[in-house]
C-alpha positions in Angstrom: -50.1 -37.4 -10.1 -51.7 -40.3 -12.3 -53.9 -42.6 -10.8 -55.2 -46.2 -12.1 -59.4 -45.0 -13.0 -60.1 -48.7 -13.9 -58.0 -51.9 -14.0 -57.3 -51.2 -17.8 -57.0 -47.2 -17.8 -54.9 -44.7 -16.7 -55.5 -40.9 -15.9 -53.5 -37.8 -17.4 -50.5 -36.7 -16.0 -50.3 -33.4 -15.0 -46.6 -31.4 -15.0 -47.5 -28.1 -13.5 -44.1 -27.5 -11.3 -42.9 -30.7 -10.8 -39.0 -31.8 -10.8 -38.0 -33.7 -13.7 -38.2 -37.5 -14.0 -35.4 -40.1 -15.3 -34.5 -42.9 -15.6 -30.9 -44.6 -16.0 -29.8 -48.4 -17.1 -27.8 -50.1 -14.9 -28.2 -53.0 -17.3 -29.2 -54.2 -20.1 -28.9 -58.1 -20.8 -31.1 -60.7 -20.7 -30.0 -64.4 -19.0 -26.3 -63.2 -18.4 -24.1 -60.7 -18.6 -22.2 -59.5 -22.0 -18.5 -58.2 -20.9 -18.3 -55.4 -19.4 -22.7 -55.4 -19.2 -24.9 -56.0 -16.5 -28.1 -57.9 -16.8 -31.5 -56.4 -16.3 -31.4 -53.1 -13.8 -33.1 -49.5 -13.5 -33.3 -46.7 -11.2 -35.9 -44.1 -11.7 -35.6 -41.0 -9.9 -37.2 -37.4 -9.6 -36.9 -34.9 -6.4 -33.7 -36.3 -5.0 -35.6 -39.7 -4.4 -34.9 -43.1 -6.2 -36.8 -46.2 -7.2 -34.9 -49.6 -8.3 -36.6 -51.4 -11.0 -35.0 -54.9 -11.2 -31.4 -56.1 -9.8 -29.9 -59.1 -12.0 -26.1 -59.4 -12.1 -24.0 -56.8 -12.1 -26.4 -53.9 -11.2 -25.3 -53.8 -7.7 -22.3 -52.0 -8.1 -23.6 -49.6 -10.3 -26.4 -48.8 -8.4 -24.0 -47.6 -5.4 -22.0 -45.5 -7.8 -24.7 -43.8 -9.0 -26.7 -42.7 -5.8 -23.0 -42.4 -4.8 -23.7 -44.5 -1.1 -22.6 -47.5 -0.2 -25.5 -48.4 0.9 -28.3 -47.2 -1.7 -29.1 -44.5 0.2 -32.2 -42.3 -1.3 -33.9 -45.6 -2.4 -37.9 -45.2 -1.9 -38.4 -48.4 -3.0 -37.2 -51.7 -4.9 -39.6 -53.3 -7.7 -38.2 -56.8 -9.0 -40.6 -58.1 -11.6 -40.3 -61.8 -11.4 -38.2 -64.5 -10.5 -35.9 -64.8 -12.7 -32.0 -64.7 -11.7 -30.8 -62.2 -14.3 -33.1 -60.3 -12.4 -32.6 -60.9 -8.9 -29.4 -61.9 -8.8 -27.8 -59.0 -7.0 -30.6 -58.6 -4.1 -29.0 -60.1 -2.2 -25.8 -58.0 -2.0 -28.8 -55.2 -1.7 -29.7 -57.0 1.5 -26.0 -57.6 3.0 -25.1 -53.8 2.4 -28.1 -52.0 4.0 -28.0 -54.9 7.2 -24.4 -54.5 7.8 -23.6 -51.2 6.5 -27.0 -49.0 7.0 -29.1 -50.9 9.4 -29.9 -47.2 10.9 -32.0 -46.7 7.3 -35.7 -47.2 7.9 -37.1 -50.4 6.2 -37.4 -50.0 2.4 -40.9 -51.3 0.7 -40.0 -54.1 -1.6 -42.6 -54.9 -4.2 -42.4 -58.3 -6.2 -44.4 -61.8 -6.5 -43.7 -64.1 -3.5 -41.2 -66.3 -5.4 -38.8 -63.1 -5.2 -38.9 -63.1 -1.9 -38.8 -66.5 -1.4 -35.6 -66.8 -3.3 -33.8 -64.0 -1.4 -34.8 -66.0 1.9 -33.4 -69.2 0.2 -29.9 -67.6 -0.3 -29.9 -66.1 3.3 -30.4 -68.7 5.3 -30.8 -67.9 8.6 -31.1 -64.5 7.8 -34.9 -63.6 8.5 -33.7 -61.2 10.8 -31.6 -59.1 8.5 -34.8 -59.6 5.9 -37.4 -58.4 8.3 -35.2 -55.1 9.1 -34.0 -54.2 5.4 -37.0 -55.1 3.3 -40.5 -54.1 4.3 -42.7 -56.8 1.8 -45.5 -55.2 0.2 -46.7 -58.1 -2.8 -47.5 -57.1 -6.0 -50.2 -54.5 -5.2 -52.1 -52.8 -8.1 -51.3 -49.4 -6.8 -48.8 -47.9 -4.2 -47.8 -44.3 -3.1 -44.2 -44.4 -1.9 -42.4 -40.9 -1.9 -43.2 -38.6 -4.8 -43.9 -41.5 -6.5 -47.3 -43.4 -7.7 -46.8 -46.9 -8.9 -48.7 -49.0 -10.4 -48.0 -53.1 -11.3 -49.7 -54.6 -14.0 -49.6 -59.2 -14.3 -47.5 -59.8 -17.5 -47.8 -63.2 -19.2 -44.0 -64.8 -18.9 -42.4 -68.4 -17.8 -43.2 -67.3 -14.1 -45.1 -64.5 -12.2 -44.0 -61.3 -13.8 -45.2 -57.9 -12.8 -44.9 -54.8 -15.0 -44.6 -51.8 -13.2 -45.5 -48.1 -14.2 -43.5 -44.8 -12.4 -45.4 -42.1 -11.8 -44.3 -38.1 -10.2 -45.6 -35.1 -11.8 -43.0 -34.7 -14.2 -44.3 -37.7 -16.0 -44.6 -41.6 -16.5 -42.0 -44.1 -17.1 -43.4 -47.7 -17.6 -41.5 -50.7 -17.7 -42.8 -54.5 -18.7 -40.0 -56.9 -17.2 -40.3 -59.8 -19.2 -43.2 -60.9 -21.0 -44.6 -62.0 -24.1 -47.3 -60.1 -26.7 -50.4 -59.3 -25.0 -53.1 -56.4 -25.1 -51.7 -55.5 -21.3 -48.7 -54.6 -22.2 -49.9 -52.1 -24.6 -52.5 -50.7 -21.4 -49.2 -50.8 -19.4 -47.3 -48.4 -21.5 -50.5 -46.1 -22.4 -49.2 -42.6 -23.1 -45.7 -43.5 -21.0 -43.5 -40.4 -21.7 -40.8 -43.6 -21.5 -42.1 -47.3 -22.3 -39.0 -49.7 -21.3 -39.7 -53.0 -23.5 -38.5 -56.4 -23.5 -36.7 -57.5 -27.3 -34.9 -60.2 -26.1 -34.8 -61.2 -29.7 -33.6 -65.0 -29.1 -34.1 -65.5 -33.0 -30.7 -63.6 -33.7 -28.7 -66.2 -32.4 -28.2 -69.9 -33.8 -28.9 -72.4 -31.8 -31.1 -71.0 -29.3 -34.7 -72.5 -30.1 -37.3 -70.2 -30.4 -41.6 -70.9 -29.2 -42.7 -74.3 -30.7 -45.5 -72.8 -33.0 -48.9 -73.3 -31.1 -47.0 -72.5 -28.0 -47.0 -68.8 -25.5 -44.2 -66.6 -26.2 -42.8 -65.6 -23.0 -40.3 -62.8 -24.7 -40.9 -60.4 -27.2 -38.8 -59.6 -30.7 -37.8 -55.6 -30.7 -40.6 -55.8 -33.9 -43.5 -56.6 -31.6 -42.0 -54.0 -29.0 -42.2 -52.0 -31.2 -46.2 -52.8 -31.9 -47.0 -52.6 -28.6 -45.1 -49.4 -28.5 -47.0 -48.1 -31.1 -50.5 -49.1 -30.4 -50.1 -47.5 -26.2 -49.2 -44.5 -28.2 -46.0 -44.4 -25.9 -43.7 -41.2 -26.3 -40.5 -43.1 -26.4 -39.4 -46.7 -26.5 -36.2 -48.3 -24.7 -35.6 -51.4 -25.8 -33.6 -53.8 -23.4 -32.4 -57.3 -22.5 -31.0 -58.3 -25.0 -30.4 -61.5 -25.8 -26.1 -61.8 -25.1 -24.9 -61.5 -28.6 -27.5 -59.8 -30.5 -26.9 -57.4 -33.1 -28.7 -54.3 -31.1 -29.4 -51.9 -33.9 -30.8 -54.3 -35.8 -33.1 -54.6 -33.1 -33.6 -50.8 -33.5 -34.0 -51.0 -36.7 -36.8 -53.7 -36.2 -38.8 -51.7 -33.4 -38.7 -48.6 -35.4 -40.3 -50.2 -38.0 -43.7 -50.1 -36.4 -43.0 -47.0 -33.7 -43.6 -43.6 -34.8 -41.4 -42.7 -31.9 -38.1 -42.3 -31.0 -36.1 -45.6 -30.4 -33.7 -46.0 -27.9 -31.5 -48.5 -27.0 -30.9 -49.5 -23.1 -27.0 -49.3 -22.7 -25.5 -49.1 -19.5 -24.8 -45.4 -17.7 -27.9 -43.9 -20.4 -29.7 -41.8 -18.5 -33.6 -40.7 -20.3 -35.1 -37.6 -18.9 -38.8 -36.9 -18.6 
């Protein structure tokens, strides 16, 4: 099982008879869903145990049909990287289902900034209760053991707080950055990641939409410096996802692979990537 060494390295994994690990989109837009899309959404799973990463619009019903419960049940844990809507937006049907459908399921550990869970707490009102039962509120901790799994969270430079998170069993490491704009900690997030999930909102495809002032952060990456970043944390594979609504997504391929020695794949919802 990895473990963080230092705050900017992480240990090898080992894969001596382990299960497998994947990973699966449930979506794969940024700011709203396309047609027939869901916004930002992952469930990483190994030894008949799940973890969410991120629940914007539309995931919800996904995520039910795919650990085939009404209820999410198998769930370890849920990781929601900042507070952002498109990907939030379905915790709360999250919270309804396991309070009034599976409130005999033991509290599951929800890991995200503060604003996260202040949000949730907004849209319940009245519902601390229900909270308190269904979500057990851990922060944004730089390591956790839940399950078969070892997670570590990683501060990402974005518009708000914004955790990136890395998935660890024995089978492997998937590591995933939210959203976030080009910094050296992304590429120390996805260090050696069998599976490196990357931001390419790419907001320059479409007209109209205004890109950074020049002189100002970016708080998104382009699938080219995804691709960078990629490249320099020597990741195995790259998954690009949310995707600005609209964009041309092989293009975007295209423009990662550019700079990635690696395979390029691109989030699309139901893909399932096997460690």
């Amino acid at each position: 099982m990895t473990s963080m060494t230092t705050p900017h390295h992480w240990a090898p994994v080992s894969r001596c008879d382990v299960a497998s690990l994947t990973v699966t989109v449930l979506g794969s837009c940024g700011a709203w869903p396309e047609p027939g899309r869901a916004c930002s959404g992952l469930v990483v799973e190994a030894d008949g145990a799940a973890v969410l990463l991120d629940l914007g619009w539309g995931t919800l019903p996904r995520l039910l049909t795919h650990l085939d419960s009404a209820v999410a049940a198998g769930l370890e844990a849920v990781v929601i990287t900042h507070d952002h809507p498109d990907h939030t937006g379905d915790l709360a049907g999250l919270l309804r289902a396991r309070w009034y459908a599976g409130r005999d399921l033991p509290p599951l550990p929800l890991f995200c900034p503060s604003a996260v869970f202040e949000r949730l707490a907004a849209v319940e009102k009245g519902g601390g209760l229900a909270m308190a039962h269904v979500f057990d509120w851990r922060g944004t901790p730089d390591t956790a053991e839940v399950g078969a799994f070892h997670l570590s969270l990683r501060q990402l430079p974005h518009y708000v707080d914004n955790v990136g998170v890395r998935v660890t069993s024995g089978a492997g490491t998937i590591a995933y950055t939210g959203d976030t704009g080009p910094d050296d900690a992304v590429a120390e997030l996805g260090r050696d990641a069998d599976v490196f999930i990357v931001d390419a909102t790419d907001r320059h495809q479409q007209d109209g939409v205004p890109s950074a002032e020049a002189g100002t952060p970016a708080y998104n990456l382009t699938a080219a410096e995804a691709g960078q970043l990629a490249e320099r944390a020597r990741a195995r594979r790259l998954l690009l996802t949310h995707f600005w609504p609209g964009n041309h997504r092989e293009r975007s391929r295209q423009d990662a692979a550019a700079h990635f020695s690696g395979d390029v794949l691109l989030a699309d919802e139901g893909l399932s990537v096997t460690v």
